[in-house]
PLY file of the C-alpha trace (Angstrom):
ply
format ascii 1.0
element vertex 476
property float x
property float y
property float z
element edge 475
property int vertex1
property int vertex2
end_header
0.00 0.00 0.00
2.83 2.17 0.66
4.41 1.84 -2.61
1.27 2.08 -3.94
1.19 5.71 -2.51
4.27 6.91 -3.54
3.59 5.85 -6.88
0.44 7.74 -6.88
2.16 11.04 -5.67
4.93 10.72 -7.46
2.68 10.69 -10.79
0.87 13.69 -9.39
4.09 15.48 -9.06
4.79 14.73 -13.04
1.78 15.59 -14.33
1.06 18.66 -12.20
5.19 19.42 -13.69
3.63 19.08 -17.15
0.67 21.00 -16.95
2.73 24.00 -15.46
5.01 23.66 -18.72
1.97 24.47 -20.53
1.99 28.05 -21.81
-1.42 29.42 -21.91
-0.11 32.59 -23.56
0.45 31.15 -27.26
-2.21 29.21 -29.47
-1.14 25.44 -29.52
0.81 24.83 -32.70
-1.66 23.72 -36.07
-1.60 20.13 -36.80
-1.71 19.13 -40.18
-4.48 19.04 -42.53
-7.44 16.73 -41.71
-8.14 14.28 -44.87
-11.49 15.24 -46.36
-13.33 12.15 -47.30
-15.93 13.27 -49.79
-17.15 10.70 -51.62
-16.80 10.52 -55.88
-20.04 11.01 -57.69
-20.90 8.44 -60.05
-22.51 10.63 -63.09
-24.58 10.30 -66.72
-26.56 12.13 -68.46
-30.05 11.40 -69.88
-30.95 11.86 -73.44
-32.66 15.31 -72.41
-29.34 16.57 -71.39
-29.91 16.18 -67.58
-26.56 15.81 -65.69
-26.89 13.22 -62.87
-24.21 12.83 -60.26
-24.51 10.40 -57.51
-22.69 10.41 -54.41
-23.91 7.61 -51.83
-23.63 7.79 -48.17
-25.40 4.75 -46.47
-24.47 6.41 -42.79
-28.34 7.79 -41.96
-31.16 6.50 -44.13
-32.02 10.02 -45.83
-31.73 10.76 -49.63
-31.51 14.65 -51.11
-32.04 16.00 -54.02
-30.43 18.80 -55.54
-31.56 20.56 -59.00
-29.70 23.77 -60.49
-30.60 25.25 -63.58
-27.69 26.81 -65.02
-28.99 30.45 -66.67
-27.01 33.64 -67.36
-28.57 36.26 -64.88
-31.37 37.94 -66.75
-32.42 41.97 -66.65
-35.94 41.74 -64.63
-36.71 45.46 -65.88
-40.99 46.54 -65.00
-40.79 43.09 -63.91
-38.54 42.78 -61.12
-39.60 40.48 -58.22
-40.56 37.72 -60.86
-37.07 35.66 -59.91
-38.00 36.22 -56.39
-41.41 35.14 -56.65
-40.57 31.99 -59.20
-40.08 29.52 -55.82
-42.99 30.21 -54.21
-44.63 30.30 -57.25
-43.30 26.80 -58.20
-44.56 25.54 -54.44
-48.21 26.81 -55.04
-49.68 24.33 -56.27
-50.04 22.03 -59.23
-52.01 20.68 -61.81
-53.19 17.67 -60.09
-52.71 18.96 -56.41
-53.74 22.48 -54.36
-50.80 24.12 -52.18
-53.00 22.79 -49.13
-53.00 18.95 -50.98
-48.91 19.13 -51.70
-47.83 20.50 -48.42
-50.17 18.04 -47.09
-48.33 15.20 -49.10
-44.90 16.31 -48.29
-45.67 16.77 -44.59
-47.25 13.20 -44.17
-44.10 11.76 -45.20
-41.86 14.23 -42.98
-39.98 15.34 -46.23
-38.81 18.74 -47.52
-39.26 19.83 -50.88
-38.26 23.68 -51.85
-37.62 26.18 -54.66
-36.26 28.97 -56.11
-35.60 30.71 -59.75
-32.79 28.73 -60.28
-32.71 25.74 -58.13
-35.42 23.00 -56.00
-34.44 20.32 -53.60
-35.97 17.39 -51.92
-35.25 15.64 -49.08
-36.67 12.22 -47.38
-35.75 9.20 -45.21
-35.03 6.61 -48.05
-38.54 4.80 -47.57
-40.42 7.23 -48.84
-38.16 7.79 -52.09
-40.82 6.75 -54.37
-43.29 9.10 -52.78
-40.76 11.64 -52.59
-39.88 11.39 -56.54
-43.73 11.83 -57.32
-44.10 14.73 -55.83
-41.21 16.57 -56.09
-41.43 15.83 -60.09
-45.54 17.02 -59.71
-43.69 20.37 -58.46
-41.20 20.54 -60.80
-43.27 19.63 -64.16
-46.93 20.45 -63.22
-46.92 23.47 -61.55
-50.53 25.67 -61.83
-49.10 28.90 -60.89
-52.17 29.73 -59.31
-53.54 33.71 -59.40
-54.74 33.58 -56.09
-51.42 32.42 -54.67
-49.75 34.84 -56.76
-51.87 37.62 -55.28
-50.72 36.53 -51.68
-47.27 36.58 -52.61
-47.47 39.95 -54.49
-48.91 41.35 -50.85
-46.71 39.77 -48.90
-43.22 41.15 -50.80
-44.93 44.76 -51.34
-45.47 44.90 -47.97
-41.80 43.36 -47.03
-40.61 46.27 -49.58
-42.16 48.68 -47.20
-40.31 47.99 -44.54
-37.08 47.73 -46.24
-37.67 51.67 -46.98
-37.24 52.14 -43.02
-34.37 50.35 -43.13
-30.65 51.49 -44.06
-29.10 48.15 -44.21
-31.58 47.36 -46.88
-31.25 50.85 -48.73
-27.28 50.97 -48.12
-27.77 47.42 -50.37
-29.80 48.79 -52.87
-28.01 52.41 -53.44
-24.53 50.60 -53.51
-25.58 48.01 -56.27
-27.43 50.77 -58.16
-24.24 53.10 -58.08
-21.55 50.60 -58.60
-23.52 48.37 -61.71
-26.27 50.51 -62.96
-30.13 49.97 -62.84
-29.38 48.20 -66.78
-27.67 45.50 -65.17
-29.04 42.46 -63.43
-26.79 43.22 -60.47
-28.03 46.90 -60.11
-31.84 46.65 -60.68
-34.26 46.28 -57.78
-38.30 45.33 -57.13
-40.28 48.48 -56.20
-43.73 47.98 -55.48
-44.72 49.01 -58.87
-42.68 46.61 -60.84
-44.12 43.90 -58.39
-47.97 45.03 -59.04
-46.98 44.65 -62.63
-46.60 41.01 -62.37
-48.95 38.43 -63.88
-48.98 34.55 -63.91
-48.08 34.81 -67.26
-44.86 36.15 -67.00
-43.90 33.28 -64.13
-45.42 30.45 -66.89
-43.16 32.57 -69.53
-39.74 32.42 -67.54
-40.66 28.90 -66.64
-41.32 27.66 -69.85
-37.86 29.54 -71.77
-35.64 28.06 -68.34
-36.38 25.35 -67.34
-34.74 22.75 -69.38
-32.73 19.66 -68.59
-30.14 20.63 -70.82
-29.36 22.96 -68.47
-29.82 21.35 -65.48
-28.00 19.35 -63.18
-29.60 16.85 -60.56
-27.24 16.00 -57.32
-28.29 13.30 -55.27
-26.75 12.32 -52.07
-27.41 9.82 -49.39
-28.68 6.25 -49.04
-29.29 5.09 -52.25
-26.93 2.94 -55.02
-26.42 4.16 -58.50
-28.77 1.47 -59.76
-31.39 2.90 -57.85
-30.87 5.83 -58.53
-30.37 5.45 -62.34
-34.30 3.52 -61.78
-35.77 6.68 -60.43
-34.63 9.18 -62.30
-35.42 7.58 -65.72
-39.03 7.02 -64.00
-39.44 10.53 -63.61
-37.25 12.53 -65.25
-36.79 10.72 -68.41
-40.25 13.27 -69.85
-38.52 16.34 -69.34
-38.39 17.88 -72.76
-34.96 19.78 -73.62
-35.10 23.24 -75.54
-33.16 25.94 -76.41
-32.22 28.82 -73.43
-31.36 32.22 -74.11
-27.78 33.36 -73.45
-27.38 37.27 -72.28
-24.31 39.10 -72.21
-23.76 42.01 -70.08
-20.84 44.65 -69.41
-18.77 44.00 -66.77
-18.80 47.08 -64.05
-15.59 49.16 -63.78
-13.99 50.09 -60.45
-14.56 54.64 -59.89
-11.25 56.51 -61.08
-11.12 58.02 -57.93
-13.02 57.19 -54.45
-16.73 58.26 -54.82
-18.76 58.55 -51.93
-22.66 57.89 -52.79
-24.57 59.84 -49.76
-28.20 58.67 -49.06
-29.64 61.07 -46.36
-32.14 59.56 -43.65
-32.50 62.39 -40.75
-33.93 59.82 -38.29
-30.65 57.79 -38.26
-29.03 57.54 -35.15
-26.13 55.71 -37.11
-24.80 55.58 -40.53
-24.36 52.17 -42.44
-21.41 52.59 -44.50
-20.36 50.13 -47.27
-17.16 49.90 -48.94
-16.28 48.39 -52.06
-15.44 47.88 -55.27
-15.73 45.43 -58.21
-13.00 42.86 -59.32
-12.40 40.05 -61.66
-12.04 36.59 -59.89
-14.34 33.71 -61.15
-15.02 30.69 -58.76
-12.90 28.56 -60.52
-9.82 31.01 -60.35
-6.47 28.89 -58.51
-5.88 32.58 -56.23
-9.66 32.14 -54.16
-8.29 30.17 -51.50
-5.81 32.57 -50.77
-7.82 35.03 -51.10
-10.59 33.47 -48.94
-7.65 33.35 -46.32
-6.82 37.27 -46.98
-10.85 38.03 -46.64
-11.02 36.40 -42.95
-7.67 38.39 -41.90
-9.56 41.26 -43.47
-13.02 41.03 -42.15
-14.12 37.23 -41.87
-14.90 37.55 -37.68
-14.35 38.74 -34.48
-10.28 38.35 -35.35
-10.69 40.33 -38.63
-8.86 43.52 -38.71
-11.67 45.44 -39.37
-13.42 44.18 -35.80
-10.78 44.52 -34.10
-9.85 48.11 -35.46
-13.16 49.89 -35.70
-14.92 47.82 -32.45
-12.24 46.67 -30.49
-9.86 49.63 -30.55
-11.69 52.73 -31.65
-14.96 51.44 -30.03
-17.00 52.94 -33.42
-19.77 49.99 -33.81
-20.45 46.70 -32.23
-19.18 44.90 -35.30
-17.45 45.79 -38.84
-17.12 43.06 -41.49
-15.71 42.18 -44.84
-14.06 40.12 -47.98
-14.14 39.13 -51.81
-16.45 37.29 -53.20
-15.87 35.51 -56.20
-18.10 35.67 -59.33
-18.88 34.25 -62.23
-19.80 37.90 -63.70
-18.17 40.46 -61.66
-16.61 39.62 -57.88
-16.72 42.35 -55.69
-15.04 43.07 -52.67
-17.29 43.95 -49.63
-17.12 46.06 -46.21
-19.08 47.50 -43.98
-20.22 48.79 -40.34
-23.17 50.70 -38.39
-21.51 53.57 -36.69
-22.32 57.08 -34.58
-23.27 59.89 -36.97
-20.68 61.68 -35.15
-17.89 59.19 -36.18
-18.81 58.82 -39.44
-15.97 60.47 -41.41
-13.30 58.72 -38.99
-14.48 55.71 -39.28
-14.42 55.76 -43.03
-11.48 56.79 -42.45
-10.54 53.68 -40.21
-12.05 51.56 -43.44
-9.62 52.94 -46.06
-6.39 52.53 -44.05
-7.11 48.91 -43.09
-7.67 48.36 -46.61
-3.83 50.19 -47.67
-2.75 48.15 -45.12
-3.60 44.68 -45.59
-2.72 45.32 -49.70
0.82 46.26 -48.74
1.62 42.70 -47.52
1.09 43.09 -43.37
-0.34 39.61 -42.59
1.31 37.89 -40.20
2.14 34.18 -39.70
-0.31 34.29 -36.57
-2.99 36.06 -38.54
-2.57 33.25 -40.84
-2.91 30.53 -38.91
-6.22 31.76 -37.35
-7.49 32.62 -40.36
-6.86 28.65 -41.55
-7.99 27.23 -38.74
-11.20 29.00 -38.98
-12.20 28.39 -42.70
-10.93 24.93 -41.82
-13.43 24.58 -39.00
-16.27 26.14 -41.34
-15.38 23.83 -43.62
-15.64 20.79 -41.79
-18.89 21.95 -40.48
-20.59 22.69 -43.50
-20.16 18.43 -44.71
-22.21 17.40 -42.19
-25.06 18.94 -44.64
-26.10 16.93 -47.29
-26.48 20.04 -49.70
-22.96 20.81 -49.53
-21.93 17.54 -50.71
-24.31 18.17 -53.76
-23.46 21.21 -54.20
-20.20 20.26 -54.40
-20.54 17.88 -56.75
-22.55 20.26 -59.16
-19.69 23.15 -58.49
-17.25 21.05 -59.61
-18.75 20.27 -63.00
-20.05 24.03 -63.69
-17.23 25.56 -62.85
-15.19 23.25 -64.45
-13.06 22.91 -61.06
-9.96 19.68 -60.27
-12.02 16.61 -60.00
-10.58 16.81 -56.38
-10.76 19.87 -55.61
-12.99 19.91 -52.62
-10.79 17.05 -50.93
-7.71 18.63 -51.38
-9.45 22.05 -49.89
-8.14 21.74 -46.61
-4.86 20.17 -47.43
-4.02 23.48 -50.24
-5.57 25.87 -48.08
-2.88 24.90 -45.30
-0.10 24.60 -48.07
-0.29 28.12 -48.38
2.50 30.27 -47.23
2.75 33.60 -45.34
4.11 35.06 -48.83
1.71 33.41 -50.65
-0.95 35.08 -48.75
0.28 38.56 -48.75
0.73 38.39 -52.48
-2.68 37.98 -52.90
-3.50 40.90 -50.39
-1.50 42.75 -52.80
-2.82 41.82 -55.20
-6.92 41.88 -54.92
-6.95 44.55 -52.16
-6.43 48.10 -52.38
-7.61 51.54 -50.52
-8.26 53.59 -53.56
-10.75 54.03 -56.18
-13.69 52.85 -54.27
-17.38 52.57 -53.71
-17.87 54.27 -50.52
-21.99 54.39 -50.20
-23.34 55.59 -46.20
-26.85 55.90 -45.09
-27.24 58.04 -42.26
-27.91 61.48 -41.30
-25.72 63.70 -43.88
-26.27 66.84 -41.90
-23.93 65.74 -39.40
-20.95 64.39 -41.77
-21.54 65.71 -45.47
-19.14 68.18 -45.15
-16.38 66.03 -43.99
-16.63 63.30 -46.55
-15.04 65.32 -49.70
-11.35 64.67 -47.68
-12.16 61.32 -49.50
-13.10 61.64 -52.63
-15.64 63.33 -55.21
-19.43 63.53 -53.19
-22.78 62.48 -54.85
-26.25 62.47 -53.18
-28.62 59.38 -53.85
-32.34 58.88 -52.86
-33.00 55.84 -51.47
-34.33 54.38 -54.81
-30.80 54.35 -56.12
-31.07 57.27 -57.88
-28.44 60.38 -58.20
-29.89 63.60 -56.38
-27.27 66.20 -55.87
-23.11 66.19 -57.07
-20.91 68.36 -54.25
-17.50 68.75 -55.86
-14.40 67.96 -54.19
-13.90 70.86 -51.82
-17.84 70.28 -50.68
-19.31 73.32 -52.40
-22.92 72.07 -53.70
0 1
1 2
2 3
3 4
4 5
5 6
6 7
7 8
8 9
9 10
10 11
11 12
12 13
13 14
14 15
15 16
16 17
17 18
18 19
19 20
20 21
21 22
22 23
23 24
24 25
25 26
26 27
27 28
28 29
29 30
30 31
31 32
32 33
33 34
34 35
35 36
36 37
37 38
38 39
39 40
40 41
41 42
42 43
43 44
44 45
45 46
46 47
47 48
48 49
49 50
50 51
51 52
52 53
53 54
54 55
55 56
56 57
57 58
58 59
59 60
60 61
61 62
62 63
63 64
64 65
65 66
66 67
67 68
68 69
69 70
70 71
71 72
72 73
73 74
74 75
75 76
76 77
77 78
78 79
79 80
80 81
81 82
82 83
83 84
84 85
85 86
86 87
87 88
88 89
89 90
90 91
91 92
92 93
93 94
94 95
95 96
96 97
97 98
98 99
99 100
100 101
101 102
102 103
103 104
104 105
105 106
106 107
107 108
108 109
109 110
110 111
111 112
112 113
113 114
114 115
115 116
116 117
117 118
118 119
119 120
120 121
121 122
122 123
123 124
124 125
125 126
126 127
127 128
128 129
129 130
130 131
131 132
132 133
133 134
134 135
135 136
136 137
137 138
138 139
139 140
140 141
141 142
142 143
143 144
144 145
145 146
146 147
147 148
148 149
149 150
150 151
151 152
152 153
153 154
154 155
155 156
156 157
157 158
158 159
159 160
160 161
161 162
162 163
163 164
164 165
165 166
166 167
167 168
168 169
169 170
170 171
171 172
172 173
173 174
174 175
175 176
176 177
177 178
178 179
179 180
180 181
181 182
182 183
183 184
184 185
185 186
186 187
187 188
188 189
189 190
190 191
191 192
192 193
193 194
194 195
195 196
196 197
197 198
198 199
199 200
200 201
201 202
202 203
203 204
204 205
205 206
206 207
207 208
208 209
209 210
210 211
211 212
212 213
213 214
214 215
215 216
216 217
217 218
218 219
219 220
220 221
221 222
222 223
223 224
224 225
225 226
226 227
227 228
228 229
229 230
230 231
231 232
232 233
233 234
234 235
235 236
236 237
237 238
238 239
239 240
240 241
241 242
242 243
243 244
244 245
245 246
246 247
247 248
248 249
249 250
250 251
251 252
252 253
253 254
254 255
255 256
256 257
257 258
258 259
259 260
260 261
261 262
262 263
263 264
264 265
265 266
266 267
267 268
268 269
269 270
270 271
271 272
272 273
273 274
274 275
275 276
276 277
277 278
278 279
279 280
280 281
281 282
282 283
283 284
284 285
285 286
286 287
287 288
288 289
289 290
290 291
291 292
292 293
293 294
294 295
295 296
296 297
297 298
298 299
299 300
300 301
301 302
302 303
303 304
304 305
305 306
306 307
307 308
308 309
309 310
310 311
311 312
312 313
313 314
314 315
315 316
316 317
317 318
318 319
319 320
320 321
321 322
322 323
323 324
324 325
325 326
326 327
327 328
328 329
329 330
330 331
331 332
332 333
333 334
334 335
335 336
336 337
337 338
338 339
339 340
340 341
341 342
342 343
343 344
344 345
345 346
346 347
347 348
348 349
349 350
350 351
351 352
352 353
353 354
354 355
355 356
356 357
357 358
358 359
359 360
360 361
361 362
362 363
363 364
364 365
365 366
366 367
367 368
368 369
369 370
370 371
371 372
372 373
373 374
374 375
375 376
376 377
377 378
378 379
379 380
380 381
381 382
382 383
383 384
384 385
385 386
386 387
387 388
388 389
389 390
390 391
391 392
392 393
393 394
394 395
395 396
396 397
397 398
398 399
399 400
400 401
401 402
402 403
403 404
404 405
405 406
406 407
407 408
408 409
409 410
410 411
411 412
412 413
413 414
414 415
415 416
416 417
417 418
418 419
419 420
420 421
421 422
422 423
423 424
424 425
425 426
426 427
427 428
428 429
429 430
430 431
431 432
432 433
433 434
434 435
435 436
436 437
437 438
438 439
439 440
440 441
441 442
442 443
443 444
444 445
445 446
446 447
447 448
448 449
449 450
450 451
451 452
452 453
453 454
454 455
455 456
456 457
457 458
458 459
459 460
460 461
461 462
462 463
463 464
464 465
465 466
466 467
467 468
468 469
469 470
470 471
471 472
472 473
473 474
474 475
């Protein structure tokens, strides 16, 4: 028993010596990359055109379903608020079933089907697949697009319109795409309540009927399910589709301001202005520098560890959060950052905004910055598999954007590959403090005059359209 004792203390003693060896003060050291295990789709193609991938995961008895319809973004003009409008639309009802029937039908099975202008999805435990199949093709090929459910919907987003008028995060997002691509351009037009009114069911049976082809489709399924069963399903209900020819658009590709221009929206009741910063860029999804450059956006702006948090929250104390990155496009990317901040402050913090953007574009990240910012996107990433729709979504990104056949399992493994100069060469080379978008909501009475220290002045209604010009010295 003695010996037993001393044994016991004396293993106290070493691991009481080890944990004091421990230094709290540094992060642990990064391990290496996890390996991604994402399984490879089986794919075909039916006759219709209809790309199929399969990617089978027997570990919970659920099967999804994942459609994207592959369309060139399209001008919406006295119609806009039809592509918002198309899912809902799709989910009203069809020919053989009232919206009360289908959400009946997919509720008794405990399955989820949904929609939008360019995509649907279904989801089931794998003993209802049949049932699932049947309705979500009665969606997808026999909708009614029904005028009274039209009418609702119309209601509902006029009156969701009117509240966006009261609210300068949503006019801050409409002004700044105006500005920066033009009401002509898909990424610059918005739904007002008149361009909703003007909607009828035809126009929903119109953009259905020129997009909604399997020749530009793609169908992702993942979950418990073989190939061969697969294969059986989809050539039960699929098979009918009937290809046809889709209109391609073209459309100019926005330029960055020569100069900064501030875009002014006034709103005297704002205790706060919303200011957005920006401009846009060229960098396509399938470009090799956007996982660097995802790494350079969360040193930028990605959290509560971006510069822009800690600068404008944690050390001037401006707003209770500022946020930003790139986003990569097929069109036009655009980088993106913003804040809420005191009236008072508003000049300074743009201020703030600017310099953090010289800063990071003259190569400052550091090797600590860059290992948060890994383990982070790493830890996103990881989370984000344990959704079925990533995994088809994956397997559909792949294909469209004509990405490595492993790209998404390598993710992880390139992402930590990348080097501290690596990095900072892409700061230098997508970010920059000058010749930007700098759009603010707020009350201009109390900073107007101090914003033409930053570049040439315009005044914008909230509608997105120009009011005033104040030159550069502020003179109106």
């Amino acid at each position: 028993m003695k010996k037993i004792s001393i044994f016991l203390f004396a293993l106290a003693g070493t691991c009481a010596t080890a944990f004091a060896q421990v230094d709290r003060s540094k992060y642990p050291e990064p391990g290496p990359a996890p390996q991604i295990n994402i399984g490879d789709p089986v794919t075909f193609t039916l006759d219709n055109g209809l790309k199929v991938f399969v990617v089978e995961n027997h570990k919970l008895p659920r099967v999804t379903y994942s459609l994207m319809i592959d369309r060139d973004p399209i001008l919406e003009g006295d119609k806009a608020g039809l592509t918002s409008l198309a899912g809902d639309m799709l989910m009203g009802g069809t020919t053989t079933r009232s919206k009360e029937e289908l959400d009946e039908a997919i509720d008794r099975i405990g399955a989820r089907i949904n929609a939008t202008s360019t995509s649907a999805s279904a989801s089931s435990l794998k003993k209802y697949n049949g049932q699932l199949l049947e309705l979500f093709a009665d969606v997808l090929f026999n909708p009614a697009f029904p005028q009274p459910e039209l009418d609702k919907l119309k209601k509902q987003l006029i009156s969701s319109l009117a509240a966006a008028k009261d609210d300068p995060n949503s006019i801050v997002g409409v002004v700044r795409n105006a500005a920066m691509y033009g009401k002509d351009h898909p990424y610059g037009e918005t739904e007002t309540e008149k361009t909703v009114q003007n909607l009828a069911v035809a126009d929903f049976k119109n953009y259905y009927n020129t997009y909604f082809k399997p020749n530009v489709a793609y169908l992702a399924i993942v979950g418990d399910i073989t190939v061969t069963e697969a294969k059986q399903l989809i050539s039960t209900y699929f098979t009918d589709w009937q290809k046809g020819e889709v209109p391609k658009h073209e459309w100019f590709v926005p330029q960055s301001p020569q100069g900064n221009r501030i875009v002014l929206v006034n709103r005297p009741a704002s205790a706060q202005s919303v200011i957005n910063v920006g401009y846009p860029l060229a960098l396509k999804p399938n470009n090799p520098d956007v996982i660097a450059v995802n790494v350079v956006s969360r040193v930028l702006g990605g959290g509560s560890s971006g510069r822009l948090f800690l600068n404008l929250r944690e050390d001037k104390g401006y707003t209770y959060g500022a946020y930003g990155g790139i986003t990569p496009d097929e069109l036009v990317a655009r980088l993106n950052a913003s804040a809420s901040v005191r009236n008072s402050v508003t000049d300074s913090a743009t201020g703030e905004f600017i310099h953090e953007l010289n800063r990071i574009g003259k190569k400052t990240i550091t090797q600590e910055e860059l290992d948060l910012a890994k383990a982070a996107l790493a830890g996103s990433f990881g989370r984000s598999l344990e959704d079925p729709s990533t995994i088809a979504r994956f397997a559909i990104n792949t294909e469209l954007q004509q990405l490595p056949k492993d790209y998404y399992k390598n993710y992880l493994k390139n992402m930590d590959s990348l080097t501290l100069t690596q990095v900072n060469d892409m700061a230098a080379k997508y970010v920059r403090g000058d010749n930007l978008q700098i759009t603010i909501v707020g009350k201009t009475d109390d900073f107007a005059d101090r914003m033409s220290a930053f570049g040439k002045v315009q005044f914008y209604t909230t509608t997105g359209d120009p009011e005033v010009i104040i030159n550069g010295e502020g003179d109106q």
